[in-house]
C-alpha positions as CSV (number, residue, x, y, z in Angstrom):
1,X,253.9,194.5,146.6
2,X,255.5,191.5,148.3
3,X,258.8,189.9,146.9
4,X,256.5,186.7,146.1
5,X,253.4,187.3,144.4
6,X,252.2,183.5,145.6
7,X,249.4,183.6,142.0
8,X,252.2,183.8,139.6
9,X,253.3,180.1,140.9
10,X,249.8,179.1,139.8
11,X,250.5,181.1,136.5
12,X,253.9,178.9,135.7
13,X,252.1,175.6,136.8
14,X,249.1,176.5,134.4
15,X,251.5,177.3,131.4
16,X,254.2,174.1,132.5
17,X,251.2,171.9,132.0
18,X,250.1,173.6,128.7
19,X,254.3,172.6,127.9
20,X,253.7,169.2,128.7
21,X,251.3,168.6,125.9
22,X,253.3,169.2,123.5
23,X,255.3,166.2,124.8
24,X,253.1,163.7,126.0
25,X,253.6,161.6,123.2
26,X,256.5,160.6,124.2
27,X,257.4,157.4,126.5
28,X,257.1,158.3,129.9
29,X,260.4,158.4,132.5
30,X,261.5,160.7,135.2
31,X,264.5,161.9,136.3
32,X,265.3,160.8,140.5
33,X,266.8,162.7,143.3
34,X,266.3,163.5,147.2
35,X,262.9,165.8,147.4
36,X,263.6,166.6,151.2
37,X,267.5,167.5,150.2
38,X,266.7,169.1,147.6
39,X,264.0,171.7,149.4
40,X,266.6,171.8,152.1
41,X,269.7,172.8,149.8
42,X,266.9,175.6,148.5
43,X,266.0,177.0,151.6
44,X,269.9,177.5,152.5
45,X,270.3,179.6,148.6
46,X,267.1,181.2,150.1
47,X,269.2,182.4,153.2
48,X,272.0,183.2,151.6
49,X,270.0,185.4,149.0
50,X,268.8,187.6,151.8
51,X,272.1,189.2,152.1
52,X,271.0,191.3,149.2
53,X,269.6,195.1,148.5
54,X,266.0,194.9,147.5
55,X,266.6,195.6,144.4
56,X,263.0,195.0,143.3
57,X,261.2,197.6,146.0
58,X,261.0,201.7,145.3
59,X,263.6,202.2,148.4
60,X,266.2,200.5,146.7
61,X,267.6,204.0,144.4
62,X,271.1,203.7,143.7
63,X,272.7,201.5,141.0
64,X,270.9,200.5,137.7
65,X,269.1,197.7,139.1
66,X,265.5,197.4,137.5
67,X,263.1,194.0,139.1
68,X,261.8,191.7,135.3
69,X,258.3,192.1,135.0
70,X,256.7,188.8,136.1
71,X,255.7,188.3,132.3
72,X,259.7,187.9,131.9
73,X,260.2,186.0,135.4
74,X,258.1,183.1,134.6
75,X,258.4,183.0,130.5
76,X,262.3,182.4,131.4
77,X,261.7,179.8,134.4
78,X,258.9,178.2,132.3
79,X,261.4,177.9,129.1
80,X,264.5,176.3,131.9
81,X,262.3,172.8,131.2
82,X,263.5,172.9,127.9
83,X,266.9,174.9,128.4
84,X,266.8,175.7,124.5
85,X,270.6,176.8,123.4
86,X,270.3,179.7,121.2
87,X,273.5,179.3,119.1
88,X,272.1,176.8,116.7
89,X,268.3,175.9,115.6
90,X,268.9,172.1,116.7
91,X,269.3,173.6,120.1
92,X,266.4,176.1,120.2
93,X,264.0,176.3,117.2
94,X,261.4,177.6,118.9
95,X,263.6,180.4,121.1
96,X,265.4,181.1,118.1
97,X,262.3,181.9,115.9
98,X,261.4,184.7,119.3
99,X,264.9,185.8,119.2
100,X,264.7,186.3,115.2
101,X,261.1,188.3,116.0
102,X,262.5,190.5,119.2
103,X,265.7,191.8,117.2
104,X,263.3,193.3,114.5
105,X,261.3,194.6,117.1
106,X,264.1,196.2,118.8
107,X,265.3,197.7,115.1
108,X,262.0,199.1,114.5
109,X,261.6,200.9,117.8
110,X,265.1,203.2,116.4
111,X,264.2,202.7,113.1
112,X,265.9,200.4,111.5
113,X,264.4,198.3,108.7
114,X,265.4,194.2,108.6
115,X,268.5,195.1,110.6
116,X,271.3,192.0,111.0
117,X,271.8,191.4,115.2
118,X,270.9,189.6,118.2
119,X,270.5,189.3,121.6
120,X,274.0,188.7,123.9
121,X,274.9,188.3,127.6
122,X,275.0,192.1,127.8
123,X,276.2,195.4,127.0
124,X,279.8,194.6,126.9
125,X,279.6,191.4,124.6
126,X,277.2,193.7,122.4
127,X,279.8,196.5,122.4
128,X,282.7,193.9,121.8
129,X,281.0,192.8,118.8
130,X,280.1,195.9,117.7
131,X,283.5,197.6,117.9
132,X,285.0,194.4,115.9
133,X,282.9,194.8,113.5
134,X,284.1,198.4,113.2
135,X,287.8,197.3,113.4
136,X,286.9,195.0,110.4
137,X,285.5,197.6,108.4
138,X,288.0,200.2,109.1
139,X,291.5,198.1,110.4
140,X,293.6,199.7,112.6
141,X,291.8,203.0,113.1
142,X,291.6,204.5,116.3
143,X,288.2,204.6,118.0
144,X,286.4,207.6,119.9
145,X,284.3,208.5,122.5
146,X,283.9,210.7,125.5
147,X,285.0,210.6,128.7
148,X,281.8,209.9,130.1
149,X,281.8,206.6,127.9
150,X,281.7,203.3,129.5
151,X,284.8,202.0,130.9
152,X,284.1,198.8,128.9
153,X,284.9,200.8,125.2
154,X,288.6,201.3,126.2
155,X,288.9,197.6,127.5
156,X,287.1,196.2,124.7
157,X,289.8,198.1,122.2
158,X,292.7,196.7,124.3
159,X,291.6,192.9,123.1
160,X,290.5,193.9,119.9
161,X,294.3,195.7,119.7
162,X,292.8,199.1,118.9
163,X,293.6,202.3,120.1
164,X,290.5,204.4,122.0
165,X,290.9,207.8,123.0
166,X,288.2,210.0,125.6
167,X,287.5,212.9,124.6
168,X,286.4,215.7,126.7
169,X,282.6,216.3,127.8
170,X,280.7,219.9,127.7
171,X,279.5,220.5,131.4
172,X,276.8,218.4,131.0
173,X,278.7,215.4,130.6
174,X,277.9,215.2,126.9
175,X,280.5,214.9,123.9
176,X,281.8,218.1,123.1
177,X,281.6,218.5,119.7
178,X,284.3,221.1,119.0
179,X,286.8,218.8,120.4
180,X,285.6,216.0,118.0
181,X,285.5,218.1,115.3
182,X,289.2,219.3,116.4
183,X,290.4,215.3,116.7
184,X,288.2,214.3,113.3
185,X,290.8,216.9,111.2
186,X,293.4,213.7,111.6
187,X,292.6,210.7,109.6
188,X,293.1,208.0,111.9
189,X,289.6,207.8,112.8
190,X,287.5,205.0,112.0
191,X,284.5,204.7,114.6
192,X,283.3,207.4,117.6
193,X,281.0,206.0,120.0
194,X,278.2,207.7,120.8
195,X,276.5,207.0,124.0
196,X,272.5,207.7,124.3
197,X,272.4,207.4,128.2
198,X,275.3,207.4,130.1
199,X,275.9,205.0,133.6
200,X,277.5,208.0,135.4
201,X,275.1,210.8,134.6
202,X,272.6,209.8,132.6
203,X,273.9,212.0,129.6
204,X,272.8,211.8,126.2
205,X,275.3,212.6,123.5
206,X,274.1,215.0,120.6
207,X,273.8,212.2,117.7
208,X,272.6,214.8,114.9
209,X,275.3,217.1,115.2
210,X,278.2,214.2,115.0
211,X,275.9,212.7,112.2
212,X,276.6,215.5,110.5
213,X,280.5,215.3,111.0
214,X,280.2,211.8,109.9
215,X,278.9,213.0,106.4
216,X,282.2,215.1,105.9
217,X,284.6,212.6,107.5
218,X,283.5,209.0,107.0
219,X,283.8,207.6,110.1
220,X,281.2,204.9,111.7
221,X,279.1,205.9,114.5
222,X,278.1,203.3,116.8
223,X,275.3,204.3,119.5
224,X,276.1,202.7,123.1
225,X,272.4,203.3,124.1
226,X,273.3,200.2,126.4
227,X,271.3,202.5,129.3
228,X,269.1,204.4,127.6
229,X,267.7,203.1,124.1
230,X,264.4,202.4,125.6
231,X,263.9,206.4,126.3
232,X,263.2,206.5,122.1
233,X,259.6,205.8,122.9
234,X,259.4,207.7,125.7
235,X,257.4,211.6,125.3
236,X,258.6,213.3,128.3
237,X,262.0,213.6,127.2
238,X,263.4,217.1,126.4
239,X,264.3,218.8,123.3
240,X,267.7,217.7,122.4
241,X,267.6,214.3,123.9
242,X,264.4,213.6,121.9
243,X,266.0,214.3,118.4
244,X,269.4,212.6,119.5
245,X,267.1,209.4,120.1
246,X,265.1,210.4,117.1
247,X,268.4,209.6,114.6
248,X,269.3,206.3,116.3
249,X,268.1,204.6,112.9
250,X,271.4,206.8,111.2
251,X,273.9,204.8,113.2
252,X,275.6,202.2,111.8
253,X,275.6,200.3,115.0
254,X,273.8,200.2,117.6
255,X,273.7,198.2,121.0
256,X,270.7,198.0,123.8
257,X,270.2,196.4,127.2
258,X,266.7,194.7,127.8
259,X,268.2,193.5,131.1
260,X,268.3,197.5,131.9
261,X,264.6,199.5,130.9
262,X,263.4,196.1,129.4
263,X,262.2,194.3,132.2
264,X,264.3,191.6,131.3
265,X,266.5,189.1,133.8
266,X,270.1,189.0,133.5
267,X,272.1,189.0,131.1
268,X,270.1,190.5,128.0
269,X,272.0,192.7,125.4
270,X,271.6,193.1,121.9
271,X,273.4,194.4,119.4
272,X,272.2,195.6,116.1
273,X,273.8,196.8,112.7
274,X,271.8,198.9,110.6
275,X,273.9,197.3,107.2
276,X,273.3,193.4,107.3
277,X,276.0,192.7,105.0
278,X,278.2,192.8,108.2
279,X,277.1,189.5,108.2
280,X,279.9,188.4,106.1
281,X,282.5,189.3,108.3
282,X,281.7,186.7,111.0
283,X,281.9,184.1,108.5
284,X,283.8,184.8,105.0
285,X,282.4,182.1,102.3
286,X,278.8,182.6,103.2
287,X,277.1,184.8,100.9
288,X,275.2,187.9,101.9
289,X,272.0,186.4,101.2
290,X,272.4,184.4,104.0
291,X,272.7,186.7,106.3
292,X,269.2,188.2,105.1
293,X,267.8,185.0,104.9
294,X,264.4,184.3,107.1
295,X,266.4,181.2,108.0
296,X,269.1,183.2,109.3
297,X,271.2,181.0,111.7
298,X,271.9,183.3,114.6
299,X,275.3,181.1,115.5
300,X,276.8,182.1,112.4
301,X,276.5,185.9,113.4
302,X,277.7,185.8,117.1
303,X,281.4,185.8,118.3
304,X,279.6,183.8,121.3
305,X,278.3,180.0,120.8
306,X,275.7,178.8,123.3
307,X,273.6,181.6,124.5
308,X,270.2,180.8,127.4
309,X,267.4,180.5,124.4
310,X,265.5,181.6,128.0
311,X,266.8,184.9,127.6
312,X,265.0,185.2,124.0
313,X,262.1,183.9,125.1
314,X,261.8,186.1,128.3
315,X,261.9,189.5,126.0
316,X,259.6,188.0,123.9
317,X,256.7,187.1,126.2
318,X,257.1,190.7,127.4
319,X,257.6,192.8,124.0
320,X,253.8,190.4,123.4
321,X,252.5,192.0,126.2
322,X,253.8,195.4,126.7
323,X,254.5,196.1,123.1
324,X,257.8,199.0,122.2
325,X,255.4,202.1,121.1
326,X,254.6,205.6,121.7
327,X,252.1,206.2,124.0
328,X,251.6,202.7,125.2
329,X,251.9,201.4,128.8
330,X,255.8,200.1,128.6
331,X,256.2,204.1,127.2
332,X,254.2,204.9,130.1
333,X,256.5,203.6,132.8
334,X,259.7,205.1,130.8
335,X,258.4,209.0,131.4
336,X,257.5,208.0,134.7
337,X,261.0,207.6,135.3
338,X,261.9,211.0,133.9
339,X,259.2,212.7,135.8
340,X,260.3,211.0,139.4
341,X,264.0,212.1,138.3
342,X,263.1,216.0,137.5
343,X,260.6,216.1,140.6
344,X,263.8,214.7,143.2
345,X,266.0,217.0,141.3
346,X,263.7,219.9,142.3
347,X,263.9,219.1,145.6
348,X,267.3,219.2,145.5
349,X,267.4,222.2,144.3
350,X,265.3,224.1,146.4
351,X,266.8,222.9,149.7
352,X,269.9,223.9,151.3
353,X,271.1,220.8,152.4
354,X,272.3,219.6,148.8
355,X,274.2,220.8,145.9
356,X,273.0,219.8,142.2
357,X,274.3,219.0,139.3
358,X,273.1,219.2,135.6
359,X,269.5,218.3,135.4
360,X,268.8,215.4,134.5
361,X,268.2,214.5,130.9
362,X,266.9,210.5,131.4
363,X,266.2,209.4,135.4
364,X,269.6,210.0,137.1
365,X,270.1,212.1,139.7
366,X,273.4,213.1,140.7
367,X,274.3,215.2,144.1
368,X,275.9,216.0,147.1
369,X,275.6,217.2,150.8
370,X,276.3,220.8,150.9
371,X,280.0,221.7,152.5
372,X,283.2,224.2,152.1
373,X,285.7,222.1,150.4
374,X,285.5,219.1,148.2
375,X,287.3,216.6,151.0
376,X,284.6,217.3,153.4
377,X,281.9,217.5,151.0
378,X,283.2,214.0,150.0
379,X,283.1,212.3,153.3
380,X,279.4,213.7,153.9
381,X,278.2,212.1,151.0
382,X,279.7,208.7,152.4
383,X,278.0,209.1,155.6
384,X,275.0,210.3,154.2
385,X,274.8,207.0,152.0
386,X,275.5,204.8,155.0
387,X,273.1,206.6,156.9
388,X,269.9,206.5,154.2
389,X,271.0,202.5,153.9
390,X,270.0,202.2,158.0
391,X,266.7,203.7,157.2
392,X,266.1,201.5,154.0
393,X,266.8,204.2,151.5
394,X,269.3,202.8,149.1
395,X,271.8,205.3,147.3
396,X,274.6,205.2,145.3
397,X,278.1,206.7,145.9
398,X,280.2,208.1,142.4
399,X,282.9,210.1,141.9
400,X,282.5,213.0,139.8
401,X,285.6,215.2,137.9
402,X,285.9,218.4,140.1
403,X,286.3,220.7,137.8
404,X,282.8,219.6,136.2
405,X,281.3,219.9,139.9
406,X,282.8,223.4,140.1
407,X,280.9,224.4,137.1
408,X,277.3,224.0,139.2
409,X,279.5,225.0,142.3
410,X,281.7,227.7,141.5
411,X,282.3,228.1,145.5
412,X,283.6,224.9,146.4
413,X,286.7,225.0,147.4
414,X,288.6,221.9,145.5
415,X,291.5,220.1,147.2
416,X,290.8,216.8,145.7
417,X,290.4,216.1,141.8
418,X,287.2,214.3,142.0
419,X,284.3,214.8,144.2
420,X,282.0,212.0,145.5
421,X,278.2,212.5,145.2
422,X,275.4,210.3,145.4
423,X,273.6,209.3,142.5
424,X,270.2,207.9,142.1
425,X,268.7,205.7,139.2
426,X,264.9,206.4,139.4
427,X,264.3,203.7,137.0
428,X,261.4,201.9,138.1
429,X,258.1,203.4,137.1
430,X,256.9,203.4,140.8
431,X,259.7,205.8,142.1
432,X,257.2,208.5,140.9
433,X,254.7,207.6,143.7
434,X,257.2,207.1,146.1
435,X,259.2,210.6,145.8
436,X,257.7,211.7,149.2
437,X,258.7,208.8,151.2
438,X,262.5,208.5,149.5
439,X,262.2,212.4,150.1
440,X,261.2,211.9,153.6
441,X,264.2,209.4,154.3
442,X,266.8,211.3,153.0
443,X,265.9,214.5,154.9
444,X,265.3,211.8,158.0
445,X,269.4,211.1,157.5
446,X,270.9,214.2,156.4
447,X,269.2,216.1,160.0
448,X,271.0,213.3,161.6
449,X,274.1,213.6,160.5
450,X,273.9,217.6,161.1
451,X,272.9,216.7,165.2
């Protein structure tokens, strides 16, 4: 597949004129400017956009970087004629309506029945709002989650003026639930964050078993499924990740990034709460049927204002097309993902060159050239990044606690306190086809750097 797929121009011209007449009615005028320095100040963004990663092909393995479907692609540069402005209906009825219809979409793929939310520049602005919400409900009570959480949490409760604690992950990098059961004895808790899919490792926290603390200690449980919330529809999921995704609909938050598994352009988040009477807090002399209303005004439920009505009517176009169910071909290209990610780890496994770690419960792979100490071990995994990257094999480089690296390497000797490994996000559904030749590659670089 080539970067430009030269039939999906004539796709966006046939649906631009379909646009048009819905307008023609209207006097005609255009707007002037310089063709010739116009296609010449294009061609230099064109340039200077080739000093990218291509994100978009199978090579390109490292950060969480997923291509939009072309569905997505052209729905958003097709609605940019209109530029609608999400934050208030006079600015987008029609993107609003799709926003209105992909939020209960979204709610019924974890369950949730009529939930109050909506779509947001991303997982931080969905967390913000989620975690104020929870300082509302519960003011001044300190929030929880692990250390594997997001960075984002602990920022987001320094402007929100609330205090956030880590707590300790099981080898795995999942909550440890004996700790939170240990920290949950005090009564200064108000809201634990659970995340379904952590950026680091891929984790998935066990949601049943602090659902069940919640029902002896009251707190709020918001589910950062930021990463991973798509993986609820997926079948090849394991055990206790499928019946942590199984109970998203418990949570009494609950935040998800299109722009992530949802084949969505930058920036799509949503954020979701599972009791819309919430809606009262953004705006105190409304009444809560308001807030339930199928005239819901999505501006009076956002802490933002204007918000790209393109971004609604991107996930729209696509949730039409590749609609959020079991078994269907969206699902599809989710347990692809898990599959690529358990067939690398094998490899990985099996050969001497690498060291593993825990296996992977959604599609990232974290590990590290083999070595005697966790300095050298360290610097190999640097070099063997830098070395994949000059044979088009794109990687990423992150630094892991050592004393959860010594649990999978009781060996190592460790003279630093963090060890840096390479991680891969095998998130695109073709990475499963293309295991042999990123396989291949890395084998390619790792011989070199032994010679």
């Amino acid at each position: 597949m080539a970067l430009l797929e030269k039939s999906e121009i004539d796709i966006l011209l046939s649906a631009l004129q379909t646009l048009q007449k819905g307008f023609d009615h209207l006097p005609e005028f255009s707007v002037q400017y310089d063709r010739d320095k116009l296609q010449s100040v294009l061609n230099q963004v064109a340039r200077r956009m080739q000093d990218n990663y291509p994100y978009y092909h199978p090579r390109y393995a490292g950060q969480m970087l997923k291509p939009p479907h072309p569905i997505a692609r052209l729905a958003y540069a097709l609605s940019l004629w209109i530029n609608p402005n999400n934050h208030a209906l006079d600015g987008g009825r029609a993107s609003s309506g799709m926003e209105l219809e992909c939020v209960v979409q979204l709610g019924r793929m974890f369950g949730l029945d009529k939930p109050l939310g909506h779509l947001c520049g991303g997982g931080t602005m969905a967390n913000l709002e989620a975690l104020w919400v929870a300082g509302r409900v519960h003011p001044g009570k300190t929030i929880l989650g692990s250390a594997q959480a997001h960075y984002t949490h602990s920022r987001i409760s320094e402007v929100l003026a609330l205090d956030f604690e880590a707590l300790s992950v099981t080898n795995d990098g999942r909550m440890d639930v004996s700790v939170l059961a240990e920290r949950l004895g005090q009564s200064d808790v108000g809201t634990v964050v659970v995340t379904l899919g952590t950026t680091g490792l891929g984790a998935v926290d066990p949601l049943p078993e602090i659902l069940e603390l919640r029902e002896k200690f009251g707190f709020r449980v918001h589910v950062d499924a930021a990463y991973g919330g798509y993986f609820r529809l997926a079948s090849e999921l394991a055990a206790d990740a499928h019946e942590a995704f199984s109970r998203t609909g418990e949570a009494d938050s609950i935040v998800i990034d299109p722009h992530k598994h949802g084949l969505q352009p930058y920036g799509c988040g949503c954020v979701l709460f599972r009791d819309p009477s919430v809606g009262a807090l953004y705006k105190h002399d409304s009444p809560y049927t308001y807030f339930s209303s199928a005239e819901l005004h999505l501006g009076e439920i956002s802490l933002e204002c204007s918000r790209p009505g393109a971004a609604a009517v991107a996930l729209w176009a696509t949730q039409q097309l590749l609609p959020m169910e079991p078994g269907g071909e969206f699902a599809a290209g989710l347990d692809q993902s898990i599959l690529a990610a358990r067939d690398f780890w094998r490899r990985l496994q099996a050969s001497e060159r690498y060291r593993v770690l825990m296996q992977p419960q959604l599609d990232i792979v974290v590990f590290a050239p083999d070595g005697p100490d966790a300095k050298q071990v360290s610097e190999k995994a640097r070099q063997l990044f830098e070395e994949a990257a000059k044979r088009d094999l794109h990687l990423a480089l992150t630094e892991i606690p050592a004393a959860m690296v010594s649990h999978y390497w009781p060996e190592l000797h460790l003279n630093r306190d963090t060890v840096s490994c390479l991680r891969s996000c095998l998130m695109k559904p073709e990475h499963l086809q293309w295991i042999d030749d990123i396989w291949s590659t890395l084998e390619s670089a790792a011989l070199c750097l032994n010679h």
